[in-house]
N, CA, C and O of each residue as an XYZ file, in Angstrom:
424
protein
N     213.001     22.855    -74.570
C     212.875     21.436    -74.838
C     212.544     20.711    -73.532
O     212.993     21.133    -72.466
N     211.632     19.437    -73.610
C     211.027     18.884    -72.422
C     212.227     18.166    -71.938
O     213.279     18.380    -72.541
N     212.225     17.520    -71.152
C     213.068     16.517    -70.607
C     212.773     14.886    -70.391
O     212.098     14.853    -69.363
N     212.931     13.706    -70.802
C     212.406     12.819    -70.905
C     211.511     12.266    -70.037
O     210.615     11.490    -70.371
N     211.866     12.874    -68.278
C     211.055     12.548    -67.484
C     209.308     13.234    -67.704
O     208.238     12.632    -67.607
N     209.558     14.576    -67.999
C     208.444     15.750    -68.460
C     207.338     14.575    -69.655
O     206.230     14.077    -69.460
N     208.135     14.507    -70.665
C     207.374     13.688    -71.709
C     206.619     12.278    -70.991
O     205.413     12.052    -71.092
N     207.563     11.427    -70.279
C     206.950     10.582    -69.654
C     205.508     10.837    -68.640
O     204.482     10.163    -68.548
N     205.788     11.681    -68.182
C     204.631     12.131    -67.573
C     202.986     12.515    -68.062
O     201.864     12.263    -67.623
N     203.751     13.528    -69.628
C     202.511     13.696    -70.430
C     201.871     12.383    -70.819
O     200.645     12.276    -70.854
N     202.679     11.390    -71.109
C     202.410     10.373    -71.896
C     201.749      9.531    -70.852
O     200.818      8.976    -71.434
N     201.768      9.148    -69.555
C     201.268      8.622    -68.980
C     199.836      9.297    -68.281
O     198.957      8.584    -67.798
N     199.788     10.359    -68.308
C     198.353     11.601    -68.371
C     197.357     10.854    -69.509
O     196.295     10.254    -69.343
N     198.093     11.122    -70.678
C     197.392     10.552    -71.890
C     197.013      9.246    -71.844
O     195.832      9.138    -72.174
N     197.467      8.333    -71.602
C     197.289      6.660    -71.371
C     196.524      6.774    -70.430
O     195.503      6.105    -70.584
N     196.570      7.314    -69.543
C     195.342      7.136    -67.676
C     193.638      7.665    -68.318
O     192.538      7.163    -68.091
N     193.979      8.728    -69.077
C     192.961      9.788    -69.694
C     191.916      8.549    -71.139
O     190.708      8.636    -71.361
N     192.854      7.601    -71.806
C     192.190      7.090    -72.443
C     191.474      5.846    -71.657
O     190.334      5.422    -71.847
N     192.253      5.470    -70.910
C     191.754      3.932    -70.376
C     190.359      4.297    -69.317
O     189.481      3.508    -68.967
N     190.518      5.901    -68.926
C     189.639      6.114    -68.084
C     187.770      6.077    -69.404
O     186.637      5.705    -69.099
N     188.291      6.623    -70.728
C     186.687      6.911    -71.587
C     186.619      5.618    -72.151
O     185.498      5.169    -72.391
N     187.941      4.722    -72.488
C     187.216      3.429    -72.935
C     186.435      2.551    -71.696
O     185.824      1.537    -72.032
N     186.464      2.974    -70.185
C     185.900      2.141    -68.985
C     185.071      2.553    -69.527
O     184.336      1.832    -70.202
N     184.856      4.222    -69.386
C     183.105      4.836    -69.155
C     181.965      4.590    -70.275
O     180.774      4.891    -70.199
N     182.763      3.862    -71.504
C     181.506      3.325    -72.865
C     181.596      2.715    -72.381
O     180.698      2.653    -71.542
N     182.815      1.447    -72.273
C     182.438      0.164    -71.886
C     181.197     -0.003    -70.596
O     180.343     -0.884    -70.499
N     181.332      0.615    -70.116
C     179.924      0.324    -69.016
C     178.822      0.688    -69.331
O     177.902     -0.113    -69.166
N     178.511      2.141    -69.943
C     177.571      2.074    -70.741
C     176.700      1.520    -71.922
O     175.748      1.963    -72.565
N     177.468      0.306    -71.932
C     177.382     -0.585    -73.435
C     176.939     -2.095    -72.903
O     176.326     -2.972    -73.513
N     177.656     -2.084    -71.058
C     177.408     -3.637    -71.032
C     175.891     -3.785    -70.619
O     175.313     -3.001    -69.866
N     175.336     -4.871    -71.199
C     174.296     -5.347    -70.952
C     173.896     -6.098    -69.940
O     174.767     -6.785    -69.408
N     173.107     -6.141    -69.639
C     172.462     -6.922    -68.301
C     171.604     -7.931    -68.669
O     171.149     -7.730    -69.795
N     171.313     -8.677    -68.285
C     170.742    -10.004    -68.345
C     169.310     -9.866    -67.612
O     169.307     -9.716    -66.390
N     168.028     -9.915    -68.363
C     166.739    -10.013    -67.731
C     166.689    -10.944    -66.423
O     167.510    -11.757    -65.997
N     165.452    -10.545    -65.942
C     165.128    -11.112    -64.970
C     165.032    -12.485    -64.788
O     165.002    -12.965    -65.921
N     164.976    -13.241    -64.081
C     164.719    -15.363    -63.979
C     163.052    -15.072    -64.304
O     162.106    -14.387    -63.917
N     163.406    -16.072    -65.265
C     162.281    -16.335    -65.582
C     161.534    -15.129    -67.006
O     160.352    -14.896    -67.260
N     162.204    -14.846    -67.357
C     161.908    -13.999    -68.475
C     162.360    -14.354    -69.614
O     163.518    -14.772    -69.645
N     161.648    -14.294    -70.749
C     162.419    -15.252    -72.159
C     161.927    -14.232    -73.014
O     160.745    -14.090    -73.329
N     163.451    -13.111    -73.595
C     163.246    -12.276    -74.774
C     163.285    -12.517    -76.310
O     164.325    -12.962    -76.795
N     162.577    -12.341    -76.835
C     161.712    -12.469    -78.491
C     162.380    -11.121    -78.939
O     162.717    -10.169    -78.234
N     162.520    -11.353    -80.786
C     162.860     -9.967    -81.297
C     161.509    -10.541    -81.818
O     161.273     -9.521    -82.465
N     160.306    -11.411    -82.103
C     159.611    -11.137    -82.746
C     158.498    -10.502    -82.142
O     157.991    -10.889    -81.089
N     158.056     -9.371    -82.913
C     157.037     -8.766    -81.922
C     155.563     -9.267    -81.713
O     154.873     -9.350    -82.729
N     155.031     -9.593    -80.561
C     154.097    -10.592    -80.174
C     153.283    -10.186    -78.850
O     152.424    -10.894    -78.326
N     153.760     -8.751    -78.341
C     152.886     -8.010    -77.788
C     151.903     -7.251    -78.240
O     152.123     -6.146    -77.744
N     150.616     -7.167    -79.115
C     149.970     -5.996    -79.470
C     148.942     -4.886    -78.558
O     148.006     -5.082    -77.782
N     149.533     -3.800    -79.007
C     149.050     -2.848    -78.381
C     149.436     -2.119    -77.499
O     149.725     -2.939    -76.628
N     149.676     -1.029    -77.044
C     150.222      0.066    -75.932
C     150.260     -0.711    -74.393
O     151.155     -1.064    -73.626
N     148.937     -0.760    -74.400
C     148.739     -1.555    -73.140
C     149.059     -2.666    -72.666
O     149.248     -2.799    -71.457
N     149.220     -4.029    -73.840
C     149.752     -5.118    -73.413
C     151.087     -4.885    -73.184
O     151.688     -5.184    -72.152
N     151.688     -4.180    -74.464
C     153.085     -3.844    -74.177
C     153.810     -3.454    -72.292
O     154.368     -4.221    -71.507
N     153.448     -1.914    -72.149
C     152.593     -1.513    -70.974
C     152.736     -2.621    -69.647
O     153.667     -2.492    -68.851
N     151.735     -3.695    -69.503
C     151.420     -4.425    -68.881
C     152.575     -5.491    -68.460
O     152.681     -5.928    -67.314
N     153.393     -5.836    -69.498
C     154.608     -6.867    -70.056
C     155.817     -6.380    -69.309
O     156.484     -7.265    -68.773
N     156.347     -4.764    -69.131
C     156.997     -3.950    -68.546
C     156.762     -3.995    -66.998
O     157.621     -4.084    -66.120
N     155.328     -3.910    -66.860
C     155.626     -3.654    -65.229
C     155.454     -5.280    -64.808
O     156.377     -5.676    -64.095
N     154.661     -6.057    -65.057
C     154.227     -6.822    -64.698
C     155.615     -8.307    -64.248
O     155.998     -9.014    -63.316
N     155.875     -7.998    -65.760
C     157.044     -9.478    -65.928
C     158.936     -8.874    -65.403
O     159.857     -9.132    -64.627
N     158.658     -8.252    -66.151
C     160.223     -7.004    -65.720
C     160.114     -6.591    -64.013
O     161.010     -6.871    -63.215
N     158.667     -5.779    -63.589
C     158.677     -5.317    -62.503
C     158.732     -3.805    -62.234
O     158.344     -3.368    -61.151
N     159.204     -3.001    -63.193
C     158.910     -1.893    -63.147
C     157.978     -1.386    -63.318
O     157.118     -1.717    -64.133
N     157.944     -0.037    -62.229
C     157.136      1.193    -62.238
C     156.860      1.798    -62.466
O     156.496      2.610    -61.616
N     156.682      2.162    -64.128
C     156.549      3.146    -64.810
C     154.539      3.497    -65.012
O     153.875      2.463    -64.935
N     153.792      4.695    -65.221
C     153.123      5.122    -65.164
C     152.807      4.979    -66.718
O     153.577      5.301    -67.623
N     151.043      4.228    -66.916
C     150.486      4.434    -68.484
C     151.172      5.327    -69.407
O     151.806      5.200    -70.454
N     150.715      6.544    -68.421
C     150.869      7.998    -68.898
C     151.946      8.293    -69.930
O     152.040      8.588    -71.121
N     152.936      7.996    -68.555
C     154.544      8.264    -69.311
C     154.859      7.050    -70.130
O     155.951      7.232    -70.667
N     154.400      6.007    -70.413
C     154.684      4.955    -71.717
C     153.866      4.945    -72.534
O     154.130      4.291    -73.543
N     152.483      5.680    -72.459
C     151.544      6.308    -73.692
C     152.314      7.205    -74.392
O     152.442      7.034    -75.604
N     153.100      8.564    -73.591
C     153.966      9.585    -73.876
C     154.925      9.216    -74.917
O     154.890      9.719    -76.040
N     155.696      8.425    -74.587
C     157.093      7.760    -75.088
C     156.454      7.127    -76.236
O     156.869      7.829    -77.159
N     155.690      6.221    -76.762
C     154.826      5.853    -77.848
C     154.590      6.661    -78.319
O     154.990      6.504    -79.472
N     154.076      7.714    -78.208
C     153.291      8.524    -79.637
C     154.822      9.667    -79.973
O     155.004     10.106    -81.109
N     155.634      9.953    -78.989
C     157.007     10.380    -79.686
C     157.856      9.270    -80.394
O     159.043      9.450    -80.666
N     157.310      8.331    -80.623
C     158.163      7.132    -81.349
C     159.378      7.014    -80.931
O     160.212      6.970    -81.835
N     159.869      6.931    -79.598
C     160.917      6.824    -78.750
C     160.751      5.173    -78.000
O     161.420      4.595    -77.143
N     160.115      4.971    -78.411
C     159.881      3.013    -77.830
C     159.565      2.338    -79.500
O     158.811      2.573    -80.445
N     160.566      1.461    -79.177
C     161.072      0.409    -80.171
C     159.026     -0.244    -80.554
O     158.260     -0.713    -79.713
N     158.763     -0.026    -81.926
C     157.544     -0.966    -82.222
C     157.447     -1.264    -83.888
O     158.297     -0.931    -84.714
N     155.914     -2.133    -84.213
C     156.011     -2.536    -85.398
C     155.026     -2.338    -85.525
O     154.290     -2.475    -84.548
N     154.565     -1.978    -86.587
C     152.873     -1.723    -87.548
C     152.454     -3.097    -88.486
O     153.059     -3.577    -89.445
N     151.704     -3.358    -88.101
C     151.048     -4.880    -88.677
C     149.899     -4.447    -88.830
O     149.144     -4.189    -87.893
N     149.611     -4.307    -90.085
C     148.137     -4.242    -90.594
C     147.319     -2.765    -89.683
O     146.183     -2.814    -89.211
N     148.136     -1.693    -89.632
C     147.619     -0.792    -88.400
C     147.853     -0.335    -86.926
O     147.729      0.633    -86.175
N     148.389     -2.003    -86.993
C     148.100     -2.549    -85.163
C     149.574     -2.367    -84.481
O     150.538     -2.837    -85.085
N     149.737     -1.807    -83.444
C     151.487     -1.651    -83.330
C     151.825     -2.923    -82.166
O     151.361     -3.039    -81.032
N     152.367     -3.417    -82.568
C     153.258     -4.962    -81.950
C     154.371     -4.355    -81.463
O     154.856     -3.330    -81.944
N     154.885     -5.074    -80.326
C     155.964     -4.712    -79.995
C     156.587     -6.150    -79.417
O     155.785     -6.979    -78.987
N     158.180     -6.481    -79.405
C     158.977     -7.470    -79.061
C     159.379     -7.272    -77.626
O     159.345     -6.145    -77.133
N     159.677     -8.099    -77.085
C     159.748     -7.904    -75.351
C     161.148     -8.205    -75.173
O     161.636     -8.291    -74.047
N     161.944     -8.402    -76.430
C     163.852     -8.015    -76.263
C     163.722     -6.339    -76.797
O     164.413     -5.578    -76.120
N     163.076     -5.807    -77.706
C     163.435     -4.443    -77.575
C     162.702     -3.442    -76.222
O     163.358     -2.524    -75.729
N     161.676     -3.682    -75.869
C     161.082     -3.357    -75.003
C     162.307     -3.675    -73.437
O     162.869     -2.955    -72.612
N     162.263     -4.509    -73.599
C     163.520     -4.553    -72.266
C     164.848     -3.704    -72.448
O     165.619     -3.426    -71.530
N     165.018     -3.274    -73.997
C     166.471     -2.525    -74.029
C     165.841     -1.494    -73.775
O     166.203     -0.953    -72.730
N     165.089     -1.034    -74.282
C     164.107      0.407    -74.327
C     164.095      1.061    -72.701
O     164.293      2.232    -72.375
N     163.721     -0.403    -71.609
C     163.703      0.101    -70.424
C     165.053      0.468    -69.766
O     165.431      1.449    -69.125
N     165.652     -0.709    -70.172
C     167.088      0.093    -69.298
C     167.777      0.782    -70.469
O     168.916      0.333    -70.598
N     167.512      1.606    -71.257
C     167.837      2.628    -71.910
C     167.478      4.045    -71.273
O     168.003      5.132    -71.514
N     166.463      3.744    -70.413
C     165.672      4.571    -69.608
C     166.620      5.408    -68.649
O     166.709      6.636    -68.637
N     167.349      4.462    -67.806
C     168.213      4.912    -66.385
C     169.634      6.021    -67.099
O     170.379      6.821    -66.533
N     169.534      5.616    -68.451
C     170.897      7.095    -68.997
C     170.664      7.931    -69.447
O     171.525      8.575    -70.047
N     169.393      8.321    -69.375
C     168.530     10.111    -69.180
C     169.479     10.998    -67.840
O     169.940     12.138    -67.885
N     169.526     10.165    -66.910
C     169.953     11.389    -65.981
C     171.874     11.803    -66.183
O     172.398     12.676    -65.492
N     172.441     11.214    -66.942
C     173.925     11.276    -67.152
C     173.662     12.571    -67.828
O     174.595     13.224    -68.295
C-alpha cells in the first residue's frame, strides 16, 4: 500500500503532465493577427493560382516559390472555390493556410 505522501506525488506528476498538453494545443491553436494593413475576407475574391500566389508574397510578405504553391493546389491542400470552373480563393483562408505551413516541421 502507497503512503499518502507517495500518492501525492503521483497526483501532482499527473496535474504537471496535463497542464503541460493543454499549454502545447493551446499554442498551437492561438492565432495571430495579420499584418498592418491587411484586411481578411472569407469571401473568395482572388481568382486564379497566380493572383492567389501573388496576394501571399506580395501583401503577407512571404517567400514561398510558384512551384511549391502550384504543388499544394493541385494536391488540394490550399483552402479554394470553383466558380463557374475558375478557382477563387479568400485571403482569410489563404492566410490560415500560410501559417498552417510553419507546423510541418513538429
Amino acid at each position: 500500500m502507497q503512503s499518502a505522501s507517495d500518492l501525492r506525488a503521483v497526483d501532482v506528476k499527473t496535474h504537471q503532465g496535463r497542464i503541460r498538453r493543454n499549454v502545447r494545443s493551446m499554442s498551437r491553436t492561438m492565432a495571430l493577427s495579420p499584418p498592418v494593413g491587411v484586411e481578411l475576407s472569407k469571401v473568395p475574391t482572388l481568382k486564379g493560382k497566380h493572383e492567389a500566389h501573388q496576394w501571399i508574397t506580395e501583401m503577407l510578405g512571404v517567400r514561398i516559390t510558384y512551384n511549391y504553391f502550384l504543388t499544394q493546389c493541385n494536391a488540394k491542400r490550399v483552402p479554394r472555390t470553383k466558380i463557374a470552373g475558375a478557382l477563387f480563393f479568400s485571403t482569410a483562408d489563404l492566410y490560415e493556410w500560410v501559417m498552417g505551413q510553419g507546423d510541418q516541421s513538429e
